[in-house]
OpenMM code with the backbone's topology and positions (N, CA, C; nanometers):
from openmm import Vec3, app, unit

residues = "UNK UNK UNK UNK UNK UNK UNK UNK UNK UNK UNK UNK UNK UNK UNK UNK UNK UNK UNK UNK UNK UNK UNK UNK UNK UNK UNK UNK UNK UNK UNK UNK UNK UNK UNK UNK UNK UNK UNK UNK UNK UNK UNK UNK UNK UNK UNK UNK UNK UNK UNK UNK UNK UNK UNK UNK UNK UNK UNK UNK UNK UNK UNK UNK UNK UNK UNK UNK UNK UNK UNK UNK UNK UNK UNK UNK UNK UNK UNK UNK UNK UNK UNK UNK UNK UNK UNK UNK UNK UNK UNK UNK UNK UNK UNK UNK UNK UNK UNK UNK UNK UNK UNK UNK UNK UNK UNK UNK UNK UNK UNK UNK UNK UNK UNK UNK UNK UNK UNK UNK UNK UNK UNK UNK UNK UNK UNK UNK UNK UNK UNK UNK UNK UNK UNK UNK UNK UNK UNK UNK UNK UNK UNK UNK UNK UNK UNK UNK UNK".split()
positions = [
    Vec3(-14.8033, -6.3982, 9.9863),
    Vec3(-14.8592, -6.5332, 9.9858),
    Vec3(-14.7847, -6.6188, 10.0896),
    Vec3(-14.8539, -6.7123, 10.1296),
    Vec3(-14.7904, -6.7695, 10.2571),
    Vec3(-14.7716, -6.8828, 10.1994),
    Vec3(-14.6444, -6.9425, 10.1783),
    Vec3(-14.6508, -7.0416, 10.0898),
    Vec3(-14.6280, -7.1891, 10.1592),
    Vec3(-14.6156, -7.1893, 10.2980),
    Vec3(-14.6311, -7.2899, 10.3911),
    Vec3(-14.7641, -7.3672, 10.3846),
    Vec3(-14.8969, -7.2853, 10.3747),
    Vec3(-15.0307, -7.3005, 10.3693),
    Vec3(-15.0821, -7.3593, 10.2318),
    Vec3(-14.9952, -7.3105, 10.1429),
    Vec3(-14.9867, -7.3666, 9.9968),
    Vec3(-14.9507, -7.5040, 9.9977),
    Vec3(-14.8209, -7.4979, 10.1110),
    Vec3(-14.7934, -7.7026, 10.0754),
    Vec3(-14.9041, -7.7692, 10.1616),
    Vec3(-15.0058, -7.6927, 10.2422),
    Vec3(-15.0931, -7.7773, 10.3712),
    Vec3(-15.2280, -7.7902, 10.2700),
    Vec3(-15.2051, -7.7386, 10.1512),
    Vec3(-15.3357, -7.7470, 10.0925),
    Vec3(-15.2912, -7.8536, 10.0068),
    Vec3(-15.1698, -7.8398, 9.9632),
    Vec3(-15.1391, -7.9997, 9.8775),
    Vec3(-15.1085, -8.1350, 9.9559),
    Vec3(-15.0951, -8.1218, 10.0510),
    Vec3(-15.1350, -8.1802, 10.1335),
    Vec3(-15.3208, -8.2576, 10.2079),
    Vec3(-15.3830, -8.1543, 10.2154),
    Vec3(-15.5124, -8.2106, 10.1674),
    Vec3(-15.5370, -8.2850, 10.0448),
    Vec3(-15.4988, -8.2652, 9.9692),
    Vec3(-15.4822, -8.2987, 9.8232),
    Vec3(-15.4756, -8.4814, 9.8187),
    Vec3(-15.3559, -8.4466, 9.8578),
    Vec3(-15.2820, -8.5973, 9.9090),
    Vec3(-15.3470, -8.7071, 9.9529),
    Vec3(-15.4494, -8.6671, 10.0840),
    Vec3(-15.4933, -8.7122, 10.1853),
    Vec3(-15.6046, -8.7351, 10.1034),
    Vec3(-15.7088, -8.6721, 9.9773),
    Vec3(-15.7756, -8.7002, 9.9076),
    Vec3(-15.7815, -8.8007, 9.8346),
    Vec3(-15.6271, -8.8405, 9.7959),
    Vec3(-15.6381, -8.9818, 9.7009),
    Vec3(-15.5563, -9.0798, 9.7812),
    Vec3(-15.5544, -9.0774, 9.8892),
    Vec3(-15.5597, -9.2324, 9.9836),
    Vec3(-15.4174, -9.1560, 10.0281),
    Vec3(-15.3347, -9.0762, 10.0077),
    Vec3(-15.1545, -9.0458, 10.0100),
    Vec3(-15.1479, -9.0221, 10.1701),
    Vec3(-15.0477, -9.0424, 10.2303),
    Vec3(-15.0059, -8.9900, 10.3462),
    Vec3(-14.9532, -8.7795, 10.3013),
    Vec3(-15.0294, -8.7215, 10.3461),
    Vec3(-15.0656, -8.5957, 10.3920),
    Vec3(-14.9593, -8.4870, 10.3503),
    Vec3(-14.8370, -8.5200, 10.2643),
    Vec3(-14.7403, -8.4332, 10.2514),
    Vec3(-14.7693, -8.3318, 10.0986),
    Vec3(-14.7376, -8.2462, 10.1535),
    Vec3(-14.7364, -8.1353, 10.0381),
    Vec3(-14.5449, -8.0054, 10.0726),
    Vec3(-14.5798, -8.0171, 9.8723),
    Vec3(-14.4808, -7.9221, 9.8911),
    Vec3(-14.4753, -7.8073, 9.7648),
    Vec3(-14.3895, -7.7114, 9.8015),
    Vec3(-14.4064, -7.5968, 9.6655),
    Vec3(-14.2883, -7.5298, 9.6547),
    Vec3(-14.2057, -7.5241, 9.5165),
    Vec3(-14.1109, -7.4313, 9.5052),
    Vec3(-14.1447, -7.2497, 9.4306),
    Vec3(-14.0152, -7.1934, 9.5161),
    Vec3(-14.0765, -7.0924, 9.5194),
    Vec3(-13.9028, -7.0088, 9.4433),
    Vec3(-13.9481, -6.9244, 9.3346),
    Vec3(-13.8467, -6.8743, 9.2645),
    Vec3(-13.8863, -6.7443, 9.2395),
    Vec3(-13.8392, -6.6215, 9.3137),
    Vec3(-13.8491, -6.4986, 9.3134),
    Vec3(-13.9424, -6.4342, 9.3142),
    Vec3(-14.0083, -6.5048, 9.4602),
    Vec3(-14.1460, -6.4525, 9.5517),
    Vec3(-14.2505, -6.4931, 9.4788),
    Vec3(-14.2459, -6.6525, 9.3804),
    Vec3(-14.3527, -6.6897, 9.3128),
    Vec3(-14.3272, -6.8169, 9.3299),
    Vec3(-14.4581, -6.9417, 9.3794),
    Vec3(-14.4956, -7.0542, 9.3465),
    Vec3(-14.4232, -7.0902, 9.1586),
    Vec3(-14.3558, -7.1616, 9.1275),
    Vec3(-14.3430, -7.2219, 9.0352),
    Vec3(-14.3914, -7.3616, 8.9885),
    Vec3(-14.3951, -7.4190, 9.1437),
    Vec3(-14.3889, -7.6025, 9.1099),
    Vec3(-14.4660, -7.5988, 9.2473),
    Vec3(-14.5212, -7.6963, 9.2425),
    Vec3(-14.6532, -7.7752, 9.3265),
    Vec3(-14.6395, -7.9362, 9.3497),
    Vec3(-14.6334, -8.0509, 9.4582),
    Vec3(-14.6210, -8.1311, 9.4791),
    Vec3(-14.6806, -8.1739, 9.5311),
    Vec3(-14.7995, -8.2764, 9.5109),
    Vec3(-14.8280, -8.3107, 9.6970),
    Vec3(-14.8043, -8.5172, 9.6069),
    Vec3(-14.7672, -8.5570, 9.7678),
    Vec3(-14.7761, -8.7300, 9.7678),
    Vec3(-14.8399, -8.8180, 9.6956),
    Vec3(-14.8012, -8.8807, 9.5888),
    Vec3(-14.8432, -8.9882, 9.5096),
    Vec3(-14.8204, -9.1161, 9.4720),
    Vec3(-14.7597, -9.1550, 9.6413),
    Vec3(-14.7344, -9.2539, 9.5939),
    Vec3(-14.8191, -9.4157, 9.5711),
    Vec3(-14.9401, -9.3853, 9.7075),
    Vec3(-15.0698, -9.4763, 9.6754),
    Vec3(-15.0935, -9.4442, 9.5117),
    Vec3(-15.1599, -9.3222, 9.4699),
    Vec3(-15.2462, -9.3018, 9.3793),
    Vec3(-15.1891, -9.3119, 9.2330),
    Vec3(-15.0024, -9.3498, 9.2157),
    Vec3(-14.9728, -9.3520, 9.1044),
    Vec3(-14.8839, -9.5008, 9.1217),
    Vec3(-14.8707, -9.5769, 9.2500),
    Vec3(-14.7979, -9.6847, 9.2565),
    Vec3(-14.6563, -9.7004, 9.2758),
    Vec3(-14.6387, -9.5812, 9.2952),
    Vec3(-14.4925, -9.5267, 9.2589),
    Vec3(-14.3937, -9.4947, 9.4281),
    Vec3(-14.3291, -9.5591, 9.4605),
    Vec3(-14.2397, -9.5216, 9.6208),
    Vec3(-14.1644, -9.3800, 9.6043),
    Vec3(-14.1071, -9.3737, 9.4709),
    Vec3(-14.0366, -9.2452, 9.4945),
    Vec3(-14.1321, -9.1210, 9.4389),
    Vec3(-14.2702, -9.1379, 9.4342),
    Vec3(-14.3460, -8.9838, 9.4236),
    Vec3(-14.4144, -8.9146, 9.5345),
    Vec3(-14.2523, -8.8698, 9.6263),
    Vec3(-14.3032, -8.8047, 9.7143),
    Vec3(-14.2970, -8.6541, 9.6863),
    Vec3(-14.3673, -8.5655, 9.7480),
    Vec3(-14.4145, -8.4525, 9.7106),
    Vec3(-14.3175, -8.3389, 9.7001),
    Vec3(-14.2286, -8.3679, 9.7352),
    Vec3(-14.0686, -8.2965, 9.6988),
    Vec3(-14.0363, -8.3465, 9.5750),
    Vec3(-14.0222, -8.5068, 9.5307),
    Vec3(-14.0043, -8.5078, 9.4198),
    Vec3(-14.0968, -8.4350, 9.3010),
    Vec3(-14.1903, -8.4959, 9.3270),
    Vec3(-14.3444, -8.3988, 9.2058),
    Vec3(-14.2581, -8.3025, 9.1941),
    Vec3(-14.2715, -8.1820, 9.3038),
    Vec3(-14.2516, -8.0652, 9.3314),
    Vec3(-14.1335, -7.9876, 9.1865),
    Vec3(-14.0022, -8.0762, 9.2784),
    Vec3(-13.8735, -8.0890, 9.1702),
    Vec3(-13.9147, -8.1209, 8.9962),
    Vec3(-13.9818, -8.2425, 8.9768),
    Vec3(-13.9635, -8.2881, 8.8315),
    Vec3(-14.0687, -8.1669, 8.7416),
    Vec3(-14.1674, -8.0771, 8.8439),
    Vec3(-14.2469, -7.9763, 8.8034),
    Vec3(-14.1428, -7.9082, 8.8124),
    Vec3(-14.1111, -7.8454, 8.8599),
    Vec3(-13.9993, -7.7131, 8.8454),
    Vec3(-13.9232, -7.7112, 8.7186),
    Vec3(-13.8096, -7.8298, 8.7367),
    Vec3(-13.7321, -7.8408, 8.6485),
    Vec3(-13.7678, -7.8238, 8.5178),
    Vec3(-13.8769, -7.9087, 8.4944),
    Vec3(-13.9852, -7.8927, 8.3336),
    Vec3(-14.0167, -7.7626, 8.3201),
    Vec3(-14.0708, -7.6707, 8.4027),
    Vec3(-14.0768, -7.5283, 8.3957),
    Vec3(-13.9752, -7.4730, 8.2985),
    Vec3(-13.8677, -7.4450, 8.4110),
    Vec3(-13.7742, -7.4162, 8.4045),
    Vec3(-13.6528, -7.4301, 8.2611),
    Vec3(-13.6832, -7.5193, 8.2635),
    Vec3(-13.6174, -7.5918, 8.1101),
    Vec3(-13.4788, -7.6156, 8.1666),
    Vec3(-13.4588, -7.6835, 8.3264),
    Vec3(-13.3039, -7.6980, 8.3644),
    Vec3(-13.3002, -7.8001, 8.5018),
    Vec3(-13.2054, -7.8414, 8.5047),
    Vec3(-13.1772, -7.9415, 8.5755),
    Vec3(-13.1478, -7.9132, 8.7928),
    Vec3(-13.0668, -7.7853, 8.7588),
    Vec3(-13.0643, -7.6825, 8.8556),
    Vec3(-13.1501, -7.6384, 8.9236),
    Vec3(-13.1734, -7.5633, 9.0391),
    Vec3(-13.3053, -7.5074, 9.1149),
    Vec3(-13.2281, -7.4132, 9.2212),
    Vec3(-13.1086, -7.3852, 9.1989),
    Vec3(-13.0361, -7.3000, 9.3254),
    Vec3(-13.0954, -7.1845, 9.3390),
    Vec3(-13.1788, -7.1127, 9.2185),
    Vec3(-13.2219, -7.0157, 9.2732),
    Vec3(-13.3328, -6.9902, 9.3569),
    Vec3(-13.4592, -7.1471, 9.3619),
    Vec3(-13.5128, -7.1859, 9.4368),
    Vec3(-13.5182, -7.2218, 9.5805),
    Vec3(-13.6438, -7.2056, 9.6536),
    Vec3(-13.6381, -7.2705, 9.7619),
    Vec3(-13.7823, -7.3548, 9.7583),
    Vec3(-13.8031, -7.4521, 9.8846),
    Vec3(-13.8749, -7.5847, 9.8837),
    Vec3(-13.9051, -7.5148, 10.0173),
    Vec3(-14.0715, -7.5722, 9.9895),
    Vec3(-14.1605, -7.5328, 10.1710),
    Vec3(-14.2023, -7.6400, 10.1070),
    Vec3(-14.2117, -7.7454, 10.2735),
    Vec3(-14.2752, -7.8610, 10.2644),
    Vec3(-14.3155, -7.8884, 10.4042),
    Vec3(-14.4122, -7.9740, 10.4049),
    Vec3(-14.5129, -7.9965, 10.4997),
    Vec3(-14.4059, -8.0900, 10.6670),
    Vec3(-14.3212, -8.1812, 10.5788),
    Vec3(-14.2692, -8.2587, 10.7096),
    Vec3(-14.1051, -8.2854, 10.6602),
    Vec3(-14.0577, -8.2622, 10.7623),
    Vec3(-13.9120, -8.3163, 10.7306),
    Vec3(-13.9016, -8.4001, 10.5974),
    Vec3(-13.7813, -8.3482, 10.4871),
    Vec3(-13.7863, -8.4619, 10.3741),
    Vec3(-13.7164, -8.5870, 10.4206),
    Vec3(-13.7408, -8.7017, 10.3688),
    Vec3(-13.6588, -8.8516, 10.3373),
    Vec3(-13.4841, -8.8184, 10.3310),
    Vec3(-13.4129, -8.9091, 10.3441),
    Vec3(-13.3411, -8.9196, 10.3259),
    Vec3(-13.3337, -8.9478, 10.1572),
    Vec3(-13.4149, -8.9647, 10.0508),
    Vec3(-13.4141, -8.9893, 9.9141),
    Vec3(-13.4480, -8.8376, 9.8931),
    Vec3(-13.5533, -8.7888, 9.9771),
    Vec3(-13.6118, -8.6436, 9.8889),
    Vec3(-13.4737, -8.5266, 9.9119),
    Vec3(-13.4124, -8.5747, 10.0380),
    Vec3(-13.2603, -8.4700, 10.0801),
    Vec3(-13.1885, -8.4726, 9.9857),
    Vec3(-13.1637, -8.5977, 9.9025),
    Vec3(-13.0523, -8.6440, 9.8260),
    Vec3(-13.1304, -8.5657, 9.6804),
    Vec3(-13.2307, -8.6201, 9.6702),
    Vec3(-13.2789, -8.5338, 9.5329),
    Vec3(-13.2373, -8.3708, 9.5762),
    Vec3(-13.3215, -8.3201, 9.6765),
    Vec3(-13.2919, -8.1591, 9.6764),
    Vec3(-13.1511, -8.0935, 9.6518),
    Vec3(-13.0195, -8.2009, 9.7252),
    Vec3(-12.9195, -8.1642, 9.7072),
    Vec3(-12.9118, -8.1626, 9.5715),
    Vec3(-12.9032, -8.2838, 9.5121),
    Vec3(-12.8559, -8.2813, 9.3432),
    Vec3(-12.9485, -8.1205, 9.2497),
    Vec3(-13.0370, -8.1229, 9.3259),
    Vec3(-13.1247, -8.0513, 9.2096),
    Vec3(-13.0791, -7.9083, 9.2744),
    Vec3(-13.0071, -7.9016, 9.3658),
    Vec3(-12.9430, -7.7682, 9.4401),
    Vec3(-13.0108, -7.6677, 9.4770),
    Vec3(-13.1272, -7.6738, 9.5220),
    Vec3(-13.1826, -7.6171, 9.5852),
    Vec3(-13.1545, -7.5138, 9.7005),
    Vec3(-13.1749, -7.4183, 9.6929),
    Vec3(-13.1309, -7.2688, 9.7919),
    Vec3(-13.1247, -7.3000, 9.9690),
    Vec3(-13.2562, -7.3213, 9.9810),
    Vec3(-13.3244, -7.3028, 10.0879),
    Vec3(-13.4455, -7.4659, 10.1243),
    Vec3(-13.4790, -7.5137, 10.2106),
    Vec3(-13.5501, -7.5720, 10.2062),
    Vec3(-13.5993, -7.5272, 10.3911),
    Vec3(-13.7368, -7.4976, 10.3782),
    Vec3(-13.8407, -7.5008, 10.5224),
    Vec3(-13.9105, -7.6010, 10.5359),
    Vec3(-13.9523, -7.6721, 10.6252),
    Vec3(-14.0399, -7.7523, 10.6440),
    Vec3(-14.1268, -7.7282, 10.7951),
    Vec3(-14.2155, -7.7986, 10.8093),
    Vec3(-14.2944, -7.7870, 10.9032),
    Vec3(-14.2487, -7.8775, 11.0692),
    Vec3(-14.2766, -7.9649, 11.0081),
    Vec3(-14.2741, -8.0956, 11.1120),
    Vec3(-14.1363, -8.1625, 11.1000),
    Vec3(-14.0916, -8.1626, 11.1576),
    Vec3(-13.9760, -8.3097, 11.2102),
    Vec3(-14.0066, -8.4485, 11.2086),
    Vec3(-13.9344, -8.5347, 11.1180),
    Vec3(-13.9769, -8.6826, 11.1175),
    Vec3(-13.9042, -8.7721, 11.1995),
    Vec3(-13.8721, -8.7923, 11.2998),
    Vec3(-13.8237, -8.8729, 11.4310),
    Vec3(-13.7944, -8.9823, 11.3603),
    Vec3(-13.8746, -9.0857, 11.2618),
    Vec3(-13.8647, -9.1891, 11.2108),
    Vec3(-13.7367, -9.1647, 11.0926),
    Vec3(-13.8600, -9.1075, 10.9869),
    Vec3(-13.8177, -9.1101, 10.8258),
    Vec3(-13.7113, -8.9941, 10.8165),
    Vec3(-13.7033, -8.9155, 10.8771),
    Vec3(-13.6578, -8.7715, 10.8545),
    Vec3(-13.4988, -8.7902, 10.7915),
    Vec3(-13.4333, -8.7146, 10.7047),
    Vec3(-13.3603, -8.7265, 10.6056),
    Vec3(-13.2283, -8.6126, 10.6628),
    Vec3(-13.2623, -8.5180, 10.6846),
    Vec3(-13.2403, -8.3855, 10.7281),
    Vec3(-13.1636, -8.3523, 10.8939),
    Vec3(-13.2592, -8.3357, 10.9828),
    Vec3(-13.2393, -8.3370, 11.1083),
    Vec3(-13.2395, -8.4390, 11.2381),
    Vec3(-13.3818, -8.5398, 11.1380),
    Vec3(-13.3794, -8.6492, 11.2487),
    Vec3(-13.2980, -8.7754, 11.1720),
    Vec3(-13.2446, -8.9337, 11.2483),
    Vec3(-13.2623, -9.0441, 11.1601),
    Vec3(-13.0951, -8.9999, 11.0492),
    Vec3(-13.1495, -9.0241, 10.9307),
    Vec3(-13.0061, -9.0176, 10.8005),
    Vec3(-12.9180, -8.8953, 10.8373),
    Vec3(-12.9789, -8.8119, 10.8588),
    Vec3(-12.8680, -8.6706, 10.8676),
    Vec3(-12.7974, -8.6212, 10.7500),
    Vec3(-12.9085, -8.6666, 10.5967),
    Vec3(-12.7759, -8.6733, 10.5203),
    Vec3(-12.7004, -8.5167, 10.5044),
    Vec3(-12.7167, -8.4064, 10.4860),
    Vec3(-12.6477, -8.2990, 10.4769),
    Vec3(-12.5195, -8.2636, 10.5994),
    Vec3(-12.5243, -8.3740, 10.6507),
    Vec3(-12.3874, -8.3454, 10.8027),
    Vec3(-12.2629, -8.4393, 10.7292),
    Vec3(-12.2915, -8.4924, 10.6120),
    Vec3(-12.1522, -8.5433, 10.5245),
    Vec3(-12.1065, -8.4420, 10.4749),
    Vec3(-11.9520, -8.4434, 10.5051),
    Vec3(-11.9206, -8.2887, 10.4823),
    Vec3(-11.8491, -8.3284, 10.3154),
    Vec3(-11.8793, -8.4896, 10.2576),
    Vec3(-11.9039, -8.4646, 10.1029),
    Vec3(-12.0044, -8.4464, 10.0276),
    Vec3(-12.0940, -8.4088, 10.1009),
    Vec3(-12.2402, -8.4072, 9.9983),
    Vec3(-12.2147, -8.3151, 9.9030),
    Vec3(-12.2595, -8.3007, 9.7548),
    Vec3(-12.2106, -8.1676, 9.6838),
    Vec3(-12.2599, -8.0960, 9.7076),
    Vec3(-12.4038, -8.0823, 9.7701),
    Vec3(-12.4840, -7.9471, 9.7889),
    Vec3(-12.5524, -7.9410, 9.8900),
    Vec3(-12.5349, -7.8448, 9.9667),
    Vec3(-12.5712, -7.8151, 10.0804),
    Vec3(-12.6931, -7.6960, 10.1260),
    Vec3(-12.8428, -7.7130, 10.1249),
    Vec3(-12.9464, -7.6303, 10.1340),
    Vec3(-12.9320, -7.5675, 10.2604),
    Vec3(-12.9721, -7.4533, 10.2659),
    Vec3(-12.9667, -7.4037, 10.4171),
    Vec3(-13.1281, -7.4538, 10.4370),
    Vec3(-13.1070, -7.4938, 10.5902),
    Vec3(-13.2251, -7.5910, 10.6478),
    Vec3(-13.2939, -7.4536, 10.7359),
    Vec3(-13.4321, -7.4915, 10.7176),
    Vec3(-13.4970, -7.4084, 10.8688),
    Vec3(-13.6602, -7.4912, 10.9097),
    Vec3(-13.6527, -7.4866, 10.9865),
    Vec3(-13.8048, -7.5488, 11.0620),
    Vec3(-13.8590, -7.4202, 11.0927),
    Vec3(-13.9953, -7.4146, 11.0273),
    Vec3(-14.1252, -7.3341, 11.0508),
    Vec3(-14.1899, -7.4098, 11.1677),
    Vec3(-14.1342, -7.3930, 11.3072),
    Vec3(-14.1870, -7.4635, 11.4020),
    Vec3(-14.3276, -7.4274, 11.4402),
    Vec3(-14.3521, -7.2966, 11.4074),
    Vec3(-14.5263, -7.2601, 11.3758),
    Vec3(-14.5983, -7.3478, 11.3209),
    Vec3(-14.5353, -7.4112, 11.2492),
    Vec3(-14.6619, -7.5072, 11.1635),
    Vec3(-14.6318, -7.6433, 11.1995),
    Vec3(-14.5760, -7.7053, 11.2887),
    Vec3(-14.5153, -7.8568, 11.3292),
    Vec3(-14.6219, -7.8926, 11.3773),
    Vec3(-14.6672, -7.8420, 11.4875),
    Vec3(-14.7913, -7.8942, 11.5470),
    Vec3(-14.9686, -7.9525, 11.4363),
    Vec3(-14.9320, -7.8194, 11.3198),
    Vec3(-15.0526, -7.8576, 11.1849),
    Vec3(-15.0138, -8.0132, 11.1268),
    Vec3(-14.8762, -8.0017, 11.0893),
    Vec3(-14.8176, -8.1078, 11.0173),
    Vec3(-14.8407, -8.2484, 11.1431),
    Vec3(-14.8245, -8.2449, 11.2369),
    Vec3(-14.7718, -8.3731, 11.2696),
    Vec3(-14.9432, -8.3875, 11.2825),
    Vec3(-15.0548, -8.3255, 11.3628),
    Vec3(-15.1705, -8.3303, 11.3985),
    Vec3(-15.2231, -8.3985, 11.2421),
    Vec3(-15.2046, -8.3350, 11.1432),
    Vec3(-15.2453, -8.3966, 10.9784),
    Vec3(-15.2103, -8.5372, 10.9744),
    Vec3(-15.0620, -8.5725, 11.0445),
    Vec3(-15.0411, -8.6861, 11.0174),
    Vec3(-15.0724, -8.8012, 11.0730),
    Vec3(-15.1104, -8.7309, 11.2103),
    Vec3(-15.1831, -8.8510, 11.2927),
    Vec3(-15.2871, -8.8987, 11.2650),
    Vec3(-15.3601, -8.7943, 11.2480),
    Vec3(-15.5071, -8.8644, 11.2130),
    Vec3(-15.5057, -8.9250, 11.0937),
    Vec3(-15.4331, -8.9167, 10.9946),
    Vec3(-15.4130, -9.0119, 10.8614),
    Vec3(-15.3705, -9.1444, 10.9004),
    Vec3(-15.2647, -9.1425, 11.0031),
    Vec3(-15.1824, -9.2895, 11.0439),
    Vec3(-15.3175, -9.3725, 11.1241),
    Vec3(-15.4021, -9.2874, 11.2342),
    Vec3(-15.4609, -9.3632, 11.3060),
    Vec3(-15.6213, -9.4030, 11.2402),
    Vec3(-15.6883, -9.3144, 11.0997),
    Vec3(-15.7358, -9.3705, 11.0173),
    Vec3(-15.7186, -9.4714, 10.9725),
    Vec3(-15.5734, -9.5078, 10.9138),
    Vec3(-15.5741, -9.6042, 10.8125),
    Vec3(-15.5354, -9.7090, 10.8766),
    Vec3(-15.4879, -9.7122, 11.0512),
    Vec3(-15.5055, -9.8324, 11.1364),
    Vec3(-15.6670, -9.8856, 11.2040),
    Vec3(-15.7409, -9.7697, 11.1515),
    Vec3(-15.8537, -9.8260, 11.1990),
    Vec3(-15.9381, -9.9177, 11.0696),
    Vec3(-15.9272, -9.8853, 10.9790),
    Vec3(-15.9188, -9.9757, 10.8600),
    Vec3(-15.8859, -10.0847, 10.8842),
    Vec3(-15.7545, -10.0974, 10.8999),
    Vec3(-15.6991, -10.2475, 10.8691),
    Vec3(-15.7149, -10.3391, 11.0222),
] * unit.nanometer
topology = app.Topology()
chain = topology.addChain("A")
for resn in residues:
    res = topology.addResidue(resn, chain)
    for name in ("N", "CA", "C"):
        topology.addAtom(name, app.Element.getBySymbol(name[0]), res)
């Protein structure tokens, strides 16, 4: 299962109920467990971004607070809030698609995992195969919802 394509479909998802385009999915011993995509138009909410969903699904699974044996595929660089959640929730691995120049938590912008006190440290990787899907998803959402207003 390609589970990159899994967060681009929760991602459609997203883009279905007004959300900016992010999807994400944890994955615990070559299986989807938890599913996320963006809610934060459709539930009112700033911190239901699709890493979080993702996380507060897992964990409930799971019956635990932990996720190290997990990893996170997500559509665009996380937040500097969704980094800080992944760390706490200790997460293995995290892939993403796209790079966020702006918001980005990770590589671009906060940097938060380059504090060499953070308690937990995910090994990072960019699926640069799919950057071009992700950012192309996101444009046309941004330049939609400027043609609106």
């Amino acid at each position: 299962m390609n589970f990159m394509n899994q967060a681009f479909l929760l991602a459609k998802k997203a883009l279905s109920h007004g959300d900016v385009p992010i999807g994400a999915v944890i994955v615990r011993d070559g299986k989807i467990i938890a599913r996320g995509e963006n809610r934060v138009q459709k539930s009112k909410n700033p911190t239901l971004h699709a890493e979080i969903v993702a996380i507060n699904h897992a964990c409930k699974k799971l019956g635990t607070k932990f996720l190290d044996d997990c990893d996170l595929y997500v559509t665009l660089e996380p937040c500097a809030m969704c980094a800080t959640a992944i760390s706490f929730a200790r997460i293995k691995n995290i892939y993403f698609a796209a790079r966020d120049e702006k918001g980005g938590g990770i590589t671009s912008n906060a940097k938060v995992y380059e504090n060499d006190k953070h308690l937990w440290k995910p090994a990072v990787h960019q699926m640069e195969e799919y950057a071009d899907k992700s950012a192309e998803m996101l444009k046309e959402f941004f330049d939609n919802l400027r043609k609106k207003n």
